[in-house]
NUMI-40917 format. One record per residue: residue number from 0; x, y, z of N, C-alpha, C, O in turn. Coordinates in steps of 0.1 Angstrom, whole numbers. Each point is the difference from the previous one (the first is absolute). Example, Ala and Ser with C-alpha at 12.3 -4.5 7.8 and 13.67 -1.06 7.14 Angstrom:
REM NUMI-40917
REC    n    n_x    n_y    n_z   ca_x   ca_y   ca_z    c_x    c_y    c_z    o_x    o_y    o_z
REC    0    132    -57     78     -9     12      0      9     12      0     10      0      7
REC    1    -14     11    -14      9     11      0     -8     11      8      5     11      1
END
This chain:
REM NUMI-40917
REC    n    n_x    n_y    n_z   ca_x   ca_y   ca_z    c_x    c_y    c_z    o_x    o_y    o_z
REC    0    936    748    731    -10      9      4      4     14     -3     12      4      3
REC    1    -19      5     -8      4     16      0    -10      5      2    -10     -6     -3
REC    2      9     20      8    -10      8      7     -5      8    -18      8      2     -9
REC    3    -17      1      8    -10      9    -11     -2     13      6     -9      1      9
REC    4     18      9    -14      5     18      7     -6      7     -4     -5     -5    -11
REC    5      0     18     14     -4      9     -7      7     10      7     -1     -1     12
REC    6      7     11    -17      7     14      3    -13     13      0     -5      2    -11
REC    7      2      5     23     -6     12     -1     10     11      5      2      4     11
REC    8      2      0    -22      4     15      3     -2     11    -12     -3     -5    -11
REC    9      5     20     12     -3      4     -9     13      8     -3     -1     12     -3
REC   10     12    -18      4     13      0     -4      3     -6     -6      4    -10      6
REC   11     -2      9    -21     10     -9    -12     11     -2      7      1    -12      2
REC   12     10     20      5     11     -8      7     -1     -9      8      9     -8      1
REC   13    -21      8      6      1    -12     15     -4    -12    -11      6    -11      1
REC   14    -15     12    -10     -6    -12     -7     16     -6    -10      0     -9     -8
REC   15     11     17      9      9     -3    -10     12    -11      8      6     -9     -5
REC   16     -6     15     19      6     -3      7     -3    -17      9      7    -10      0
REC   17    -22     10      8     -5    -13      1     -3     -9    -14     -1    -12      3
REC   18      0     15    -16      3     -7    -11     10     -7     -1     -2    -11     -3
REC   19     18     15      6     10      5     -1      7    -15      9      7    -10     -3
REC   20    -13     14     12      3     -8     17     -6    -11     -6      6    -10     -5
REC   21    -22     10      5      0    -12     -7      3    -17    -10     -3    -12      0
REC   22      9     20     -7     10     -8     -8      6    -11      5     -1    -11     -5
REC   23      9     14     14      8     -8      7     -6     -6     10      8     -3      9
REC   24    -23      0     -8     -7     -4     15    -14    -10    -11    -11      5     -4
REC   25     18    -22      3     -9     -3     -8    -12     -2      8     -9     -2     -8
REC   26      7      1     16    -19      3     12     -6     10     -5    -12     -1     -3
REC   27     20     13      0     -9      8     -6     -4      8    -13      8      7     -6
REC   28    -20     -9      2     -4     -1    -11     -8     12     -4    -12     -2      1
REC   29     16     15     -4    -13     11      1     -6     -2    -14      5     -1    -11
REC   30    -17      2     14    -10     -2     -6    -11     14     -5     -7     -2    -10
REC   31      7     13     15     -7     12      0     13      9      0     11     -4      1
REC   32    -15     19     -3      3     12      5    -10      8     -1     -7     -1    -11
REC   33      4     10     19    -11     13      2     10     11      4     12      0      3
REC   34    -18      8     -3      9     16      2    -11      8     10      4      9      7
REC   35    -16    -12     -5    -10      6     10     -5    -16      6     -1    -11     -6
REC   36     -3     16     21     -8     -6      6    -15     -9     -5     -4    -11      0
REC   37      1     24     -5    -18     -8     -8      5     -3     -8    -10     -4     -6
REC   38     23      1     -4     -3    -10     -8      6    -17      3     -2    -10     -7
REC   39      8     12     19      0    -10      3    -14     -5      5     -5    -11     -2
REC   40      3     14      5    -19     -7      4     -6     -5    -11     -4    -12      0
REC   41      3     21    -11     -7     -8    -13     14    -12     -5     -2     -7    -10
REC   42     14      7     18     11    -10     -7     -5    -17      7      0    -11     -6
REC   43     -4     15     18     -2     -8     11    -14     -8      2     -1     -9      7
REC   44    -10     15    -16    -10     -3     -4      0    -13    -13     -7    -10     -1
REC   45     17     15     -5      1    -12    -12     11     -6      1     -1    -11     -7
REC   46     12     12     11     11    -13      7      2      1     14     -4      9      8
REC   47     11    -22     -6      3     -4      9     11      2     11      5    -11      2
REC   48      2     21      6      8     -2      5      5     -5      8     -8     -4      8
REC   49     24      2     -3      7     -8     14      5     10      7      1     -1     12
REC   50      4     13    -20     11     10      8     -4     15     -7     -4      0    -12
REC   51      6     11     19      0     11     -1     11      7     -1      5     -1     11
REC   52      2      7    -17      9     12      5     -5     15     -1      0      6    -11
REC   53     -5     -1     24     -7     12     -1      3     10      4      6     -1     11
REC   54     -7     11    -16      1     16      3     -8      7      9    -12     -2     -1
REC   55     16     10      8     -9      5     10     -8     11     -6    -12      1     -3
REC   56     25     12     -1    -11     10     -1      4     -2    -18     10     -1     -7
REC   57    -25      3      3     -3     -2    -19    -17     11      5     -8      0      9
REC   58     10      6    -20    -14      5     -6    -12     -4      3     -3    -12     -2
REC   59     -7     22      6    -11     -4      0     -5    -10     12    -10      1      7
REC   60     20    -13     -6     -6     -9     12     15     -7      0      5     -7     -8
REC   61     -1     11     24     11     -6      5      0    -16      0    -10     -7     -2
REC   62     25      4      7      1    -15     -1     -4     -7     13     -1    -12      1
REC   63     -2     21     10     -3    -10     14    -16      2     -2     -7    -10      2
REC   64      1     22     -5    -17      2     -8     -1    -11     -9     -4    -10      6
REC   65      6      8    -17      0    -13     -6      1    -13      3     -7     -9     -5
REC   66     15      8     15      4    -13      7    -15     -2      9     -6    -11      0
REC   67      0     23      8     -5     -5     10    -20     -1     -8    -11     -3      4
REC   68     18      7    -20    -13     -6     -2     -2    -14     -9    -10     -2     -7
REC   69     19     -6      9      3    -13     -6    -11     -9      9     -2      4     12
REC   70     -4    -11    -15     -9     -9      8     15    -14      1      5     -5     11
REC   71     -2      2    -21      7     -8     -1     17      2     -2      4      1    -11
REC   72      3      0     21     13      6     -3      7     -9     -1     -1    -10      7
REC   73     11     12    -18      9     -8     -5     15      3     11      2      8      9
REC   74      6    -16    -13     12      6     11      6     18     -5     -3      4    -11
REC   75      9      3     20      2     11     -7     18      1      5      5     -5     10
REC   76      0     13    -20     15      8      9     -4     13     -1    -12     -1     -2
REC   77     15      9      3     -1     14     -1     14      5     -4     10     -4      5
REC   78    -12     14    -13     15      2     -9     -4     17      3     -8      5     -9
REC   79     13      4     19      0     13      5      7      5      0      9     -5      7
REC   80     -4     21    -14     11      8      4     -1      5     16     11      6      3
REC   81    -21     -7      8     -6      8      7     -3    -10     13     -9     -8      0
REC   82     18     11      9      2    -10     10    -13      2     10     -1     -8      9
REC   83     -9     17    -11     -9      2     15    -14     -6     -2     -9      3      8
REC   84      8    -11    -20    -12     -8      0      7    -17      6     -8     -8      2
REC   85     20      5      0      4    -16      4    -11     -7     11     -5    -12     -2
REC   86      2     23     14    -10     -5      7    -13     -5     -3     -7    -10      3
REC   87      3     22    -11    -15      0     -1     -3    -15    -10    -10     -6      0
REC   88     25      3    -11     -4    -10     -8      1    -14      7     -8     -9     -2
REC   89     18      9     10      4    -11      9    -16     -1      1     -6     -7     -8
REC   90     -3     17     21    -13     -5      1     -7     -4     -4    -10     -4      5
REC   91     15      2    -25    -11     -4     -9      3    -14     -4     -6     -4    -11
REC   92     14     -4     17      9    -11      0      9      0    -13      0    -10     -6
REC   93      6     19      2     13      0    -12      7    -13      3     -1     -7     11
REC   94      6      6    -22     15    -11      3      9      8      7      3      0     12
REC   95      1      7    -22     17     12      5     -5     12     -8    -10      1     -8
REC   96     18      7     11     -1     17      0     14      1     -6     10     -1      7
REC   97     -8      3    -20     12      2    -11      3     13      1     -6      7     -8
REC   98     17      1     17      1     20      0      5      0    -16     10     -7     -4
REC   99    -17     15     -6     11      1    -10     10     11      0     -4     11      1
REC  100     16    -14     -2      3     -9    -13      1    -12      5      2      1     12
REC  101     -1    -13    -16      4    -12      7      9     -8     -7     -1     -1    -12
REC  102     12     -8     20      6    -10    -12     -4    -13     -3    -12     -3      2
REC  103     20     -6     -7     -6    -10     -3     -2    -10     14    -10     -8      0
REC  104     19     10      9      3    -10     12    -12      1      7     -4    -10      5
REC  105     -3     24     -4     -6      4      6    -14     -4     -5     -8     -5      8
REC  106      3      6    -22     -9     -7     -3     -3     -9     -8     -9      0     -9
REC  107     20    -10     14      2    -17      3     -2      0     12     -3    -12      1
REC  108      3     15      9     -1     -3     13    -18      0      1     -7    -10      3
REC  109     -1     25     -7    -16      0     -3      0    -12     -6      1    -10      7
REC  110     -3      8    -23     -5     -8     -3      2    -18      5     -9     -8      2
REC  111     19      7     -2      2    -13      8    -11     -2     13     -9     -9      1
REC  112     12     21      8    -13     -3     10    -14      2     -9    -11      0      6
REC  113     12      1    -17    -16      2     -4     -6    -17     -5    -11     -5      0
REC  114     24      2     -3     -4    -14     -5      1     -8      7     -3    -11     -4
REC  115      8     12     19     -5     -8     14    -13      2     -2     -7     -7     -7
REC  116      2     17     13    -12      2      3    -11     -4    -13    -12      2      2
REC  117     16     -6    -14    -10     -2     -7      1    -18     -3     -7     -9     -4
REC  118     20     10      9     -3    -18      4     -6     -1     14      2    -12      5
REC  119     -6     17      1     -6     -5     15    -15      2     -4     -9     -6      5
REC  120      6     18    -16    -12     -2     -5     -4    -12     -6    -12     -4      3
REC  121     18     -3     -9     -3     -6    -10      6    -12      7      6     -7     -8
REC  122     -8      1     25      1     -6      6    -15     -4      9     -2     -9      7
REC  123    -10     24    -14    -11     -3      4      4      6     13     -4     -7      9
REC  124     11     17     -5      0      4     17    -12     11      2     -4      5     10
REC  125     -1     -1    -27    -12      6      2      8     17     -2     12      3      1
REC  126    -23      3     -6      5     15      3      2     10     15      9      7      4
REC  127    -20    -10     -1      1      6     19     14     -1      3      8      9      1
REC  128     -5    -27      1     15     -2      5     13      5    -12     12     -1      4
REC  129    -15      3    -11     10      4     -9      3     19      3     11      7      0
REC  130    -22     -2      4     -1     15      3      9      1     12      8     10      1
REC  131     -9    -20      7      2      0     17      9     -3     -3      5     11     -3
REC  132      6    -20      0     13      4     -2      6      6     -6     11      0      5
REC  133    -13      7    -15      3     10     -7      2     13     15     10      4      5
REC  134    -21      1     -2     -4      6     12      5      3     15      3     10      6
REC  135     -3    -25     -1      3     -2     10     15     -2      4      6      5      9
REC  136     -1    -13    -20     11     -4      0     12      4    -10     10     -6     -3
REC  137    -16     20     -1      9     10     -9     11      3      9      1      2     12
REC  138     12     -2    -25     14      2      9      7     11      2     12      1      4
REC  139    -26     11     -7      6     12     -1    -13     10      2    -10     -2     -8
REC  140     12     12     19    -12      6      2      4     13     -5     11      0     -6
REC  141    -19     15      7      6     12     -6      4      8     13     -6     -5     10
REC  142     14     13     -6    -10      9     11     10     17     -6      9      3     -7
REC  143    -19      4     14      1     13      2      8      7     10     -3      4     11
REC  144     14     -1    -17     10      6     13      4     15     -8      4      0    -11
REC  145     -5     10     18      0     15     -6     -8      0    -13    -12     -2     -1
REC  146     20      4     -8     -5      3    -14      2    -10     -8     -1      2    -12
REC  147      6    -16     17      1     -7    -10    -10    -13      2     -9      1      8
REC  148     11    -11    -16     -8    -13      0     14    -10     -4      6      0    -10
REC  149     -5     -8     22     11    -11      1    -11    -14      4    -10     -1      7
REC  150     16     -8    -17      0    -14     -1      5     -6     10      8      9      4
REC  151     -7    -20      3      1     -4     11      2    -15      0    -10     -6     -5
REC  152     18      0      9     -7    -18      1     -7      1     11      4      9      8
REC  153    -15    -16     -6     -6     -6     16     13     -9      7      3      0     11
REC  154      1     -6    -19      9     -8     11      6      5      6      3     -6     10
REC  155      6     21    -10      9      4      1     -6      8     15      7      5      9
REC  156    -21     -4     -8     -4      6     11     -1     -5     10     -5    -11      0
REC  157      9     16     17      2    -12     10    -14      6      5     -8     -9      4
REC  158      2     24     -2     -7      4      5     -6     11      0      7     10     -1
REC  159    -23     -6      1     -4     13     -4     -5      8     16     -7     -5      8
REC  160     11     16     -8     -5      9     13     -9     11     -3      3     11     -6
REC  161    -13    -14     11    -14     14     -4     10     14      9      6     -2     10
REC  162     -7     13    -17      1     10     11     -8     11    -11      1      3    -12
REC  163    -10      1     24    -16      3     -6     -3     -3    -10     -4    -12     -2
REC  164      6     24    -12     -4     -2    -13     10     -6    -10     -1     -2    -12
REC  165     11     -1     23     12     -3    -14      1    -15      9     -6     -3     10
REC  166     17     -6    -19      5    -13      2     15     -3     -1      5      3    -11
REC  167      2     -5     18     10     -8      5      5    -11    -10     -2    -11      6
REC  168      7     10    -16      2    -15     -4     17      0      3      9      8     -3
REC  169     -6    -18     11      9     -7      2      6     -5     -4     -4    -11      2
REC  170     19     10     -9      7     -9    -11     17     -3     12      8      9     -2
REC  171     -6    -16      8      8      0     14      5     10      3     -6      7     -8
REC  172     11      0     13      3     11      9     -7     12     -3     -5      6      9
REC  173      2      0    -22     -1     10     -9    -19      0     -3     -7    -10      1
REC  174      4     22     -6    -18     -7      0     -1     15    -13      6     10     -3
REC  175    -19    -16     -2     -4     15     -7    -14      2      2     -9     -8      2
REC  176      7     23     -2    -18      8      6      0      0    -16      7      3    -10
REC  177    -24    -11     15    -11      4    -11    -12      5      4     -5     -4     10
REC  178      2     12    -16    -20      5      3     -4    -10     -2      1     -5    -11
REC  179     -7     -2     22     -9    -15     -5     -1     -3     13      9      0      8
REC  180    -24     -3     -5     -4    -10     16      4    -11     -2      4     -4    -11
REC  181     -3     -4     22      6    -16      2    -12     -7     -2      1    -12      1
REC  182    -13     17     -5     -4    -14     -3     -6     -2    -17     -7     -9     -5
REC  183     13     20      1     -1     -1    -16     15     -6     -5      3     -2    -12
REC  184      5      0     20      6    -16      2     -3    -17     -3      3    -10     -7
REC  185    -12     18     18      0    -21      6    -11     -3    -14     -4    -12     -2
REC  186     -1     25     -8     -7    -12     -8      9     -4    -14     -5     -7     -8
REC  187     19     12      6      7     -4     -9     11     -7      5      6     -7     -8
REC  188     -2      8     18     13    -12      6     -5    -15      1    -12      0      1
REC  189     19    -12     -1      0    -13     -1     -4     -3     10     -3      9      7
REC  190      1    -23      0     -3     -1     11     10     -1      9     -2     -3     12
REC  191     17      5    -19      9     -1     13      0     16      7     11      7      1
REC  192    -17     -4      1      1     15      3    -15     -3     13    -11     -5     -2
REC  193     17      9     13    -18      1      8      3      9     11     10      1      6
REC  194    -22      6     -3     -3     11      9      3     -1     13     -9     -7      5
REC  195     18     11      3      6     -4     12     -3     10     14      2     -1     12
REC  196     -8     10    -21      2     14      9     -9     10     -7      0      1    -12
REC  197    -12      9     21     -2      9    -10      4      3    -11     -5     -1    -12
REC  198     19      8     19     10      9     -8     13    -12     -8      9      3     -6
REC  199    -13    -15      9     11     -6    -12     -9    -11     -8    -11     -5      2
REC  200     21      2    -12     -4    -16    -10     14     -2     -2      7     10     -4
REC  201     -3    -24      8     12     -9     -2      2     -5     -7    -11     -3     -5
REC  202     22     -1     -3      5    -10     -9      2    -13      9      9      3      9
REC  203    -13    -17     -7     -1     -7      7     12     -9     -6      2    -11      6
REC  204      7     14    -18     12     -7     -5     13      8      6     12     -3     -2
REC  205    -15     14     10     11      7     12      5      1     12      9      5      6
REC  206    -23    -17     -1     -1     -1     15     14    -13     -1      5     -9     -7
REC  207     -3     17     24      8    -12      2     -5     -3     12     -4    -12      0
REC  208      2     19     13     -7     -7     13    -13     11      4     -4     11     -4
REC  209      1    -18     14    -13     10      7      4      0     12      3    -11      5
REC  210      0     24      4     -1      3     14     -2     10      6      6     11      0
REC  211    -16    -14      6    -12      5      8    -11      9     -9     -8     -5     -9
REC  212      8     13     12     -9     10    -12      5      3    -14     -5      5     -9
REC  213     21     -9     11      3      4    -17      6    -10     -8      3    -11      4
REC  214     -3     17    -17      7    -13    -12     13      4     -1      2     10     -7
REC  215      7    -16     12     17      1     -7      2     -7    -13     -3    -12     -1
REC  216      9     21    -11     -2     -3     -9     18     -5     -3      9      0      9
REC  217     -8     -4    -24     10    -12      0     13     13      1     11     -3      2
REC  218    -17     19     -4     16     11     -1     -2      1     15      6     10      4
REC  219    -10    -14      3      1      5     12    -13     17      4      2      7     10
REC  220    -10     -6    -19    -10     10      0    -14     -6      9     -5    -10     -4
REC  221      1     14     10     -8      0     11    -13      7     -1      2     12      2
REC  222    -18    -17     -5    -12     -2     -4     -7     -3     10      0    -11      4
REC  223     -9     23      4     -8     -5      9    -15     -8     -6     -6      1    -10
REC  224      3     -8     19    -14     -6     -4    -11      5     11      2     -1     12
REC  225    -15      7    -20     -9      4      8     -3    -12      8      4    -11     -2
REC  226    -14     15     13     -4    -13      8     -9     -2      0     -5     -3     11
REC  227     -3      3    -19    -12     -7    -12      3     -6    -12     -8     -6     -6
REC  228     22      7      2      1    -10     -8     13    -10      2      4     -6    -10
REC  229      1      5     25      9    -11      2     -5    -13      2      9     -8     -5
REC  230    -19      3     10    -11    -10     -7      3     -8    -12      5    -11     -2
REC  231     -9     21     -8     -1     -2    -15     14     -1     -5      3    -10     -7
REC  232      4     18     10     15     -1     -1      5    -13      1      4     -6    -10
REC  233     -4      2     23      8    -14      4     -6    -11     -8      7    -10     -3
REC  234    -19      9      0     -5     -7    -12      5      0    -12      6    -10     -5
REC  235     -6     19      0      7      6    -16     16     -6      2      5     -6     -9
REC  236      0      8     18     13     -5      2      3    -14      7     11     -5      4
REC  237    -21      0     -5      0    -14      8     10      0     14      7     -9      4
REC  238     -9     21      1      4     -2     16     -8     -4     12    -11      5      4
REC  239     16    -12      1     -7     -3     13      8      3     12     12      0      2
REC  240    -22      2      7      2      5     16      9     -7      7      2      3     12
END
């Protein structure tokens, strides 16, 4: 099985370099190169592709503009010097988010997950479900802390805390503020993550016990639960009274 590539950037180096990588990765097979956005569209019109390696900012019409006018999207990576679009593409269901420069370990690690995901296609799990895990169950979210844009695993998070406009993410003892509401969360986290409290969303792979109004977690960190959703809680956690 090998994936059918096409490279959009409007850099001869990045097209020299995933060329390059490729060699040594018999799945993948590029098939195209474009240097602008619209000509990938007239490329996309007359063949067929499996995989993307795309550029964000190119001439004329960017790579996440382009993506979002695909009726039909093929899988994508994104290959960026420019760390502060990770979020907005995650949104667009990317595979992975390549920072350039990148090495090879690193994208062997993308494309390998690209060729999961195009064997679960090609398992008939349909597109919708192929989006949703890509989506839901992405292993790396972006966030916004001062001036920068940091990558993140989800697993690594035990818990998020709203405080007003900003968010709390939790990674055991230590946490980082992002500008972001808590519930422009709950629609990119997995389902092990659920709303326990106004002001929190848990990682439900950290709990270790429940008592009384709060969650003791497995570091010994302590999670109150609103009392509208202890109910729902003891369910989600298969506890009983």
């Amino acid at each position: 099985m090998s994936l059918r590539c096409l490279i959009v950037d409007d850099e001869p180096l990045a097209h020299g370099v995933i060329t390059e990588y490729a060699k040594d990765i018999p799945f993948i097979n590029i098939t195209g190169h474009c240097y602008r956005a619209t000509e990938a569209l007239d490329f996309l019109n007359k063949q067929q592709v499996d995989l993307i390696f795309l550029d964000i900012r190119m001439p004329k019409l960017n790579g996440l503009d382009f993506l979002r006018t695909l009726q039909h999207k093929p899988l994508v990576i994104i290959t960026s010097a420019y760390e502060e679009y990770a979020l907005e593409s995650f949104d667009l269901a990317v595979c992975d988010y390549l920072l350039k420069p990148f090495r090879l370990d690193r994208f062997l690690k993308a494309v390998n997950r690209a060729l999961e995901l195009y064997q679960l296609k090609k398992q008939n799990l349909g597109v919708a479900n192929i989006e949703k895990t890509i989506s839901k169950s992405e292993a790396q979210i972006s966030l916004k802390v001062d001036k920068k844009h940091i990558l993140i695993k989800t697993e690594e998070i035990q818990f998020l805390e709203s405080l007003g406009n900003y968010v709390k993410v939790w990674k055991g003892h230590d946490f980082l503020l992002t500008p972001r509401t808590l519930a422009s969360f709950e629609e990119q986290l997995s389902a092990d993550f659920i709303r326990i409290h106004k002001s929190f969303i848990l990682n439900k792979r950290y709990v270790d016990y429940l008592e009384g109004n709060t969650i003791v977690l497995k570091n010994g960190q302590q999670v109150p639960i609103g009392k509208n959703f202890k109910g729902i809680i003891k369910q989600l956690l298969n506890i009983e009274d």
